[in-house]
C-alpha positions in Angstrom: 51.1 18.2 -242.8 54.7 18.6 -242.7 55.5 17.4 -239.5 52.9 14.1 -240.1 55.0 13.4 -243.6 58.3 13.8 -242.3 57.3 11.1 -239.1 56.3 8.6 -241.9 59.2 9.3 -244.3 61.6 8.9 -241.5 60.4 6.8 -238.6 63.9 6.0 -237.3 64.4 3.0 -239.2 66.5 4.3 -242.0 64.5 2.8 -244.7 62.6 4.4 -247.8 58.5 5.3 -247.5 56.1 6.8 -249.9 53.2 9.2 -250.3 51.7 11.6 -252.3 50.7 15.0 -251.6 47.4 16.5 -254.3 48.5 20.1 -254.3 46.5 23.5 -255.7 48.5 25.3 -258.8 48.8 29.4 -259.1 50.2 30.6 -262.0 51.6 34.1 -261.5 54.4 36.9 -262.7 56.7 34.8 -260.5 56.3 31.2 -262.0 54.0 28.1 -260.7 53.4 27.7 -257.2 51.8 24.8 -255.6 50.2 24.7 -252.4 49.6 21.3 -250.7 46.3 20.6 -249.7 46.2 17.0 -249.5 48.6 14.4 -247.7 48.0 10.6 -248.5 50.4 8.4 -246.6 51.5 5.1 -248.6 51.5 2.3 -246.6 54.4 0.1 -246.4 54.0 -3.7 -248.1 50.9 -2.4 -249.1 50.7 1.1 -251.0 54.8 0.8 -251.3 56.3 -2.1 -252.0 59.4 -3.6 -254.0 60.1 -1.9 -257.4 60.5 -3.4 -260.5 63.1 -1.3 -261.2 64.2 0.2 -258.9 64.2 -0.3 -255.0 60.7 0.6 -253.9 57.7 1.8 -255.8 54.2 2.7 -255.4 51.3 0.2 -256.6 49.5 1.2 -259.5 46.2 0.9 -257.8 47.3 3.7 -254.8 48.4 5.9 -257.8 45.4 5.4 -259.6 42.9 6.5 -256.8 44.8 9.9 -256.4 45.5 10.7 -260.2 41.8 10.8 -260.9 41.0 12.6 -257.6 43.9 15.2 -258.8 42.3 15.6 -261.9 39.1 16.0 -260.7 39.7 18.7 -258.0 42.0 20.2 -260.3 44.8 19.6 -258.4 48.3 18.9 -259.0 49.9 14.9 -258.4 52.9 14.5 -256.4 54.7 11.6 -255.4 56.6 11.3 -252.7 59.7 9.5 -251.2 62.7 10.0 -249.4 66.4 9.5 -249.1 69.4 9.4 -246.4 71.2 12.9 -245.8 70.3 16.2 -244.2 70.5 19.1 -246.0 71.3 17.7 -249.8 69.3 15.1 -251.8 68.9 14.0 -255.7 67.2 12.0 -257.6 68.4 8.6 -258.5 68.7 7.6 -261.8 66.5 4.7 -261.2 64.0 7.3 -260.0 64.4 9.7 -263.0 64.0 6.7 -265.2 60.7 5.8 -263.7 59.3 8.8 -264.0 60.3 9.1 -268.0 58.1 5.5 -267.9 55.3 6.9 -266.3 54.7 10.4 -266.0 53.7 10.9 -270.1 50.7 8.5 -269.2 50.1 10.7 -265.9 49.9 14.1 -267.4 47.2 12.4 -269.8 45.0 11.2 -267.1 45.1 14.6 -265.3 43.9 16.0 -268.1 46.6 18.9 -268.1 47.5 19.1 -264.2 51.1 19.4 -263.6 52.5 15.7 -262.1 55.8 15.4 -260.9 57.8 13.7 -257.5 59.0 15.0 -254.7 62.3 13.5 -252.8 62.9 14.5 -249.1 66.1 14.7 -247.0 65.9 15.5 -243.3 66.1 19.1 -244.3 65.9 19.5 -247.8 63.8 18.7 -251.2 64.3 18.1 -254.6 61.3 18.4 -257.2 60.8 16.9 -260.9 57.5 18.5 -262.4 56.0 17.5 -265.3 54.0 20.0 -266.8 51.3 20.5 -269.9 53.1 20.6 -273.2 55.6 18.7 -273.0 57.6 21.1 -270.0 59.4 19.5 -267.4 60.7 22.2 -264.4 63.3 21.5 -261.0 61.3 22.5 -257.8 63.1 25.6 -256.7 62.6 25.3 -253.2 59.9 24.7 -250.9 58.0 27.2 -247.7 56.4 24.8 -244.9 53.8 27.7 -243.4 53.5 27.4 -239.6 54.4 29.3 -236.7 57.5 30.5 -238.2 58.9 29.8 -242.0 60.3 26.8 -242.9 62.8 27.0 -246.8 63.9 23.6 -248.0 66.5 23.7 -251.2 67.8 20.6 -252.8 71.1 22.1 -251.7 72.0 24.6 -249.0 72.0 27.9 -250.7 74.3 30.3 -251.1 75.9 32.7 -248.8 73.7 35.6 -248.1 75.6 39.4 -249.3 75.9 41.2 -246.4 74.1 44.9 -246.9 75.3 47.7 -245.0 72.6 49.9 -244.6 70.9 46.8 -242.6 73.8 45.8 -240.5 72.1 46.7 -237.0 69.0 44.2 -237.6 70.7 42.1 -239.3 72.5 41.0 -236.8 70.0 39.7 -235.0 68.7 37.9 -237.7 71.8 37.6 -240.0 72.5 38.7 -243.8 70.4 35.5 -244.6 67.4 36.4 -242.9 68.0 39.8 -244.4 67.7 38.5 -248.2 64.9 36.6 -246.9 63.2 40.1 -246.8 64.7 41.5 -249.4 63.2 38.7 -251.7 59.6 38.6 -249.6 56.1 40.3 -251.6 54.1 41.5 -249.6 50.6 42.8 -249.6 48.7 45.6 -247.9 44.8 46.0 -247.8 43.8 49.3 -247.0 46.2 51.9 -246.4 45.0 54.3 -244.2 45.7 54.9 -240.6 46.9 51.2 -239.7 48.3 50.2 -243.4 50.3 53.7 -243.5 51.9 52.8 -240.3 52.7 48.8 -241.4 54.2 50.5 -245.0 56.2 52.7 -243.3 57.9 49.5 -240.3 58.2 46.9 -243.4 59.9 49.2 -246.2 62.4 50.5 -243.3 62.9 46.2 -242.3 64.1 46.3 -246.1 61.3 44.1 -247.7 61.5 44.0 -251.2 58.3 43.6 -252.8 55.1 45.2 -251.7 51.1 44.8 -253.5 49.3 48.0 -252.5 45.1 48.5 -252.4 43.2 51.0 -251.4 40.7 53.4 -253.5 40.6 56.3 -250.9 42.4 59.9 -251.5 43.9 61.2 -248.5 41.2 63.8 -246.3 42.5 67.1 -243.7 40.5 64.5 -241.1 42.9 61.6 -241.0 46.2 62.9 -242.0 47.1 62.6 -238.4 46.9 58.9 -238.8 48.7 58.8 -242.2 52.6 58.7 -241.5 54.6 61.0 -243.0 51.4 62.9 -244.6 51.8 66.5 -245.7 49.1 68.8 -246.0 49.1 69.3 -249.6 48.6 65.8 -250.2 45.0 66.2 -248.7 44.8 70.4 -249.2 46.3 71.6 -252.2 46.5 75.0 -252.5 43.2 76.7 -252.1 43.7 79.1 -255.3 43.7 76.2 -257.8 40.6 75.9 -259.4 37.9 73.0 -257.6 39.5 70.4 -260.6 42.4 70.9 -260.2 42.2 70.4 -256.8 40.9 67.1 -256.9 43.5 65.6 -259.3 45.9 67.2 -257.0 45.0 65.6 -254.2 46.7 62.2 -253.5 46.0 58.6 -253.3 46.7 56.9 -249.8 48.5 54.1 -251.7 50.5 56.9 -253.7 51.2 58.1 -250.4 52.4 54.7 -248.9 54.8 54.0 -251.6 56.5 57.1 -251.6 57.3 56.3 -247.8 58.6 52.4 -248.6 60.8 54.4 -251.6 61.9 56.8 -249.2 63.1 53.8 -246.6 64.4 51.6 -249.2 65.1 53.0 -252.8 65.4 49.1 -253.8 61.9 48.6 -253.3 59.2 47.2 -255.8 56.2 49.0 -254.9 52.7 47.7 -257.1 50.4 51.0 -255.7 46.7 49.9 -256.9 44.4 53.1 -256.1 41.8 50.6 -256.2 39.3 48.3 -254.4 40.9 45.4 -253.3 37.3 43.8 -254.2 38.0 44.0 -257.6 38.8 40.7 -259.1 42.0 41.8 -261.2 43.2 43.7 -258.3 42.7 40.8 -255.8 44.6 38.7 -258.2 47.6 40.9 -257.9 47.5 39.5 -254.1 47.6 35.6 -254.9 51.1 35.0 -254.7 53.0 37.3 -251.9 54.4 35.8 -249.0 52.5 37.6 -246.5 49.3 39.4 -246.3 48.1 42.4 -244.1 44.3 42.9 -243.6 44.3 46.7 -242.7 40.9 47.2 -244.2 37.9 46.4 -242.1 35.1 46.1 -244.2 33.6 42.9 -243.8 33.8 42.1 -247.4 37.4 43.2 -247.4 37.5 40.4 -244.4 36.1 37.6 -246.5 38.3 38.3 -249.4 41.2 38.3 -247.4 40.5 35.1 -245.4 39.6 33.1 -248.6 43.2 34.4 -250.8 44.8 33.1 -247.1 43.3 29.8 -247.1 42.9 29.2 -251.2 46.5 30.2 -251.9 47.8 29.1 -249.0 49.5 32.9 -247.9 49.7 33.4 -244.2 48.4 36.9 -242.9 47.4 39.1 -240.2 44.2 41.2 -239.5 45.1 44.5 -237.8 42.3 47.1 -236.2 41.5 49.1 -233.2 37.9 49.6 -231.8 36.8 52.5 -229.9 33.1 52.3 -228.6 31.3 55.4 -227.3 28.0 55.6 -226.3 25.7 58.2 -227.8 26.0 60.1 -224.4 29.8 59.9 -225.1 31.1 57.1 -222.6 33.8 55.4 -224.0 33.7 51.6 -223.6 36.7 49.2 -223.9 39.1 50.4 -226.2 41.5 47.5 -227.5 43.4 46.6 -230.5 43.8 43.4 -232.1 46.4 41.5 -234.2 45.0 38.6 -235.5 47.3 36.2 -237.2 45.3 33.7 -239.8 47.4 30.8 -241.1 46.2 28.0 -243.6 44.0 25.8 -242.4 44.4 26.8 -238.6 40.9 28.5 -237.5 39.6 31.4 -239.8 38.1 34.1 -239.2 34.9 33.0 -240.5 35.2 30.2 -237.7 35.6 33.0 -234.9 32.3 35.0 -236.0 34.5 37.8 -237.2 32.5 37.6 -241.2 29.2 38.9 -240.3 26.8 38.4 -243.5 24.5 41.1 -243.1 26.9 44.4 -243.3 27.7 42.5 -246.1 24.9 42.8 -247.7 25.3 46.6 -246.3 28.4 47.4 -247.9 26.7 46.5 -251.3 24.8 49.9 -251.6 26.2 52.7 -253.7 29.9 54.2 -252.4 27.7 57.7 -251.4 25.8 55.7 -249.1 28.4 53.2 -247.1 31.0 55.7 -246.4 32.0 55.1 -242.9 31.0 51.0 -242.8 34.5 50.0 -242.1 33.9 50.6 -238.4 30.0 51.4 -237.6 27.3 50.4 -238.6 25.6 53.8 -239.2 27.2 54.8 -242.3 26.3 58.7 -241.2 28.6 58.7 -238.1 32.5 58.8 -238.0 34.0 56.3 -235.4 37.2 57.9 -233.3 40.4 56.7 -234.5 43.6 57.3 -232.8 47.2 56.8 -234.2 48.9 55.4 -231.2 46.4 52.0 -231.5 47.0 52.2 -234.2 50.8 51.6 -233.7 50.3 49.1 -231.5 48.3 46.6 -233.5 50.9 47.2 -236.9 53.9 46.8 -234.6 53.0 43.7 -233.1 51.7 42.4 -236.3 55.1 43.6 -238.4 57.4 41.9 -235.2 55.1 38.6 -236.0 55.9 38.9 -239.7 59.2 39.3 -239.2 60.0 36.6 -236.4 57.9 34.6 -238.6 59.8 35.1 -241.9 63.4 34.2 -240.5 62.2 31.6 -238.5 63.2 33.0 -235.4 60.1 32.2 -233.8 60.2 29.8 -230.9 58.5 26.2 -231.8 56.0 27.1 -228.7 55.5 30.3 -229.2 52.2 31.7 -228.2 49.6 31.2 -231.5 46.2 32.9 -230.1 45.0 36.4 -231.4 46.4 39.5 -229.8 44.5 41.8 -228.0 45.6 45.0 -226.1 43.2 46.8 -224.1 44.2 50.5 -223.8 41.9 51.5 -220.5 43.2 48.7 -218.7 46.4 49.0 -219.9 46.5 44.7 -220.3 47.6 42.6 -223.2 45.5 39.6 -223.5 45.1 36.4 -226.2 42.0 35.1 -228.2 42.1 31.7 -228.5 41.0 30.9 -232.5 38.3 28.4 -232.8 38.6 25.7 -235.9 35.4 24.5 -237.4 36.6 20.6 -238.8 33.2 21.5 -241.1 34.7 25.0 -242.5 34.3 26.1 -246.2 37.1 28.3 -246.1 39.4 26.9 -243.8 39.1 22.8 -243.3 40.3 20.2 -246.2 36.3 19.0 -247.1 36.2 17.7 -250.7 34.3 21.2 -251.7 36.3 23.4 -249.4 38.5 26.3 -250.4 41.9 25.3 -248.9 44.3 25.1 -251.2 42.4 24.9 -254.3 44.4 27.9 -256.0 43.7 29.8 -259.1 40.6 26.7 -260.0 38.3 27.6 -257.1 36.3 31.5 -257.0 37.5 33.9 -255.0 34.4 36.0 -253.7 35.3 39.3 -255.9 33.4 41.6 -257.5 33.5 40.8 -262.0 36.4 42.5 -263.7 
């Protein structure tokens, strides 16, 4: 969408063009966030055309069209144009003047969706929002999701502090990519032996928020997957009465954030010892930057996919699979990072939501333990730590490259896949169903709809 604005707003002739992007609005701890879900492109002499005012304007009839559409997807209205420059740009005061004419009558028609115009430089953007109530906001800055992060400002920001403890990544990434980090939420889903391991890489890369979930207390059986697990926090000691015990015993999320603390004192840590299902707690996920799927329930999987598409957060699904037979043969054992971006093939698309063991995982907690990886809830697959690894540390490098924009243009995009047997690295290729529910732009789709759209949770 970015790339298809920016060739109309600046097609080499050195002229002003118009548009307007319908965008989805989330309201959370951190202020309003909108997430563009629709482009419309103005056409010049026809959609745009000489202003009465000021130079160029768009016609009330394009306008009209896309208010009444805003307000009834429950959208936010943008308009759009640009000016000359690269990486500063204002308003005019012809254009702040137009939109004191125009934008009271606007937020009536929306019926209390934020309005407001965006003005784009070659690598910057300004924002005037018009909000319910009479509020009026500056657009702080703006992320284009992709392959790797894009931030535009309205003016270059400042110059990154340089922190010492970081000094050795940062310089491959510099003290601005390393305040990136530091002001980067992110949230994990499900940490046990994959979402330990991605705690533990993106507290010591310094990132500064985190969203924990995961109901589960730690178990003798898989501290050798939790990192930096002691024994007590599974066993405590065996005299305490059976009670006792119990409340002794910790929380993996507990566990997790005592690990980011221990890497980065600086750290906000949000540790939910609960079921990422729940509608409140899925909330709490809405607004990071970056989301990691370390749960593998398929329920946790359709949850996940729809806050990436809804809210417009990229992510990454992480899990190993080891197959044996009931004679004990052990198939293909492989690991997969699979990276999900707005709007780019989902992993309902790719076959990877089945319906049924969703139905499954309904049943009381006594009777689904063990569904994240078979489907006979009475049998515990093998898991191994060192797949583990693999999967987080290619999924944390991907975050990483992605967040400072490091990432080449061409870099590779299809799902990551290591084979352990046959010791080979391999890529899926993500199909994109145009006809998707969760992940296409059809009038009663989910992408980008934000907080008015359902989220498949269970009631609060």
């Amino acid at each position: 969408m970015y790339q298809t604005l920016m060739r109309h707003l600046f097609p080499g002739d050195h002229d002003e063009h118009g548009a307007i992007i319908l965008a989805g609005i989330c309201q959370s701890d951190r202020g309003l966030r909108l997430v563009a879900r629709e482009l419309h492109l103005a056409v010049d002499g026809v959609d745009y055309v000489p202003g009465k005012y000021g130079y160029r304007m768009l016609k009330a009839q394009f306008i009209q069209s896309r208010i009444l559409r805003a307000r009834d997807l429950k959208l936010a209205y943008l308009a759009i144009h640009n000016h000359g420059g690269t990486t500063a740009v204002a308003f005019s005061s012809d254009d702040m003047a137009s939109h004191e004419r125009g934008y009271p009558a606007l937020i009536d028609i929306a019926r209390g969706m934020p309005v407001g115009a965006l003005v784009f430089a070659g690598a910057a953007v300004a924002g005037d929002l018009w909000l319910p109530g009479g509020r009026r906001a500056p657009l702080a800055s703006a992320a284009v999701i992709g392959g790797k992060r894009l931030e535009l400002f309205p003016q270059p920001p400042a110059v990154a502090r340089r922190i010492p403890d970081y000094d050795r990544q940062s310089r491959l990434f510099g003290d601005r990519g390393q305040a990136i980090l530091a002001r980067t939420r992110v949230g994990i889903i499900g940490l046990g032996g994959a979402g330990s391991i991605l705690a533990e890489l993106l507290g010591r890369l310094g990132v500064g928020e985190f969203v924990l979930a995961d109901p589960d207390k730690a178990e003798m059986t898989n501290l050798p997957r939790l990192i930096a697990a002691w024994r007590s926090d599974a066993s405590p000691p065996a005299w305490l009465p059976g009670r006792i015990r119990e409340m002794l015993r910790q929380y993996k999320v507990h566990m997790a954030a005592r690990n980011i603390k221990r890497a980065n004192p600086n750290a906000k840590v949000i540790a939910l010892p609960r079921d990422f299902l729940d509608a409140d707690v899925a909330t709490r996920f809405t607004d990071c930057d970056y989301l990691f799927l370390a749960a593998d329930t398929m329920s946790a999987r359709l949850l996940f996919n729809a806050v990436v598409n809804q809210y417009g957060i990229p992510g990454v699904q992480v899990g190993a699979k080891i197959p044996v037979s009931q004679a004990g043969e052990v198939g293909d054992v492989f690991c997969v990072a699979r990276s999900v971006r707005p709007g780019h093939g989902c992993l309902w698309c790719n076959g990877l939501i089945n319906p049924a063991r969703i139905q499954d995982e309904a049943v009381p907690d006594t009777v689904k333990k063990g569904y994240a990886y078979l489907d006979d809830p009475g049998v515990a697959a093998p898991s191994v730590v060192t797949m583990n690894a693999i999967a987080c540390a290619h999924a944390a490098d991907d975050f990483l490259f992605h967040m400072t924009g490091l990432k080449n243009d061409d870099a590779e995009t299809a799902w990551f896949r290591w084979n352990s047997r046959k010791n080979r690295a391999s890529y899926d290729v993500p199909r994109r169903d145009p006809e998707c529910l969760e992940c296409s732009g059809i009038d009663h789709g989910r992408l980008g709809r934000g907080d008015h759209f359902q989220l498949p949770v269970r009631p609060r």
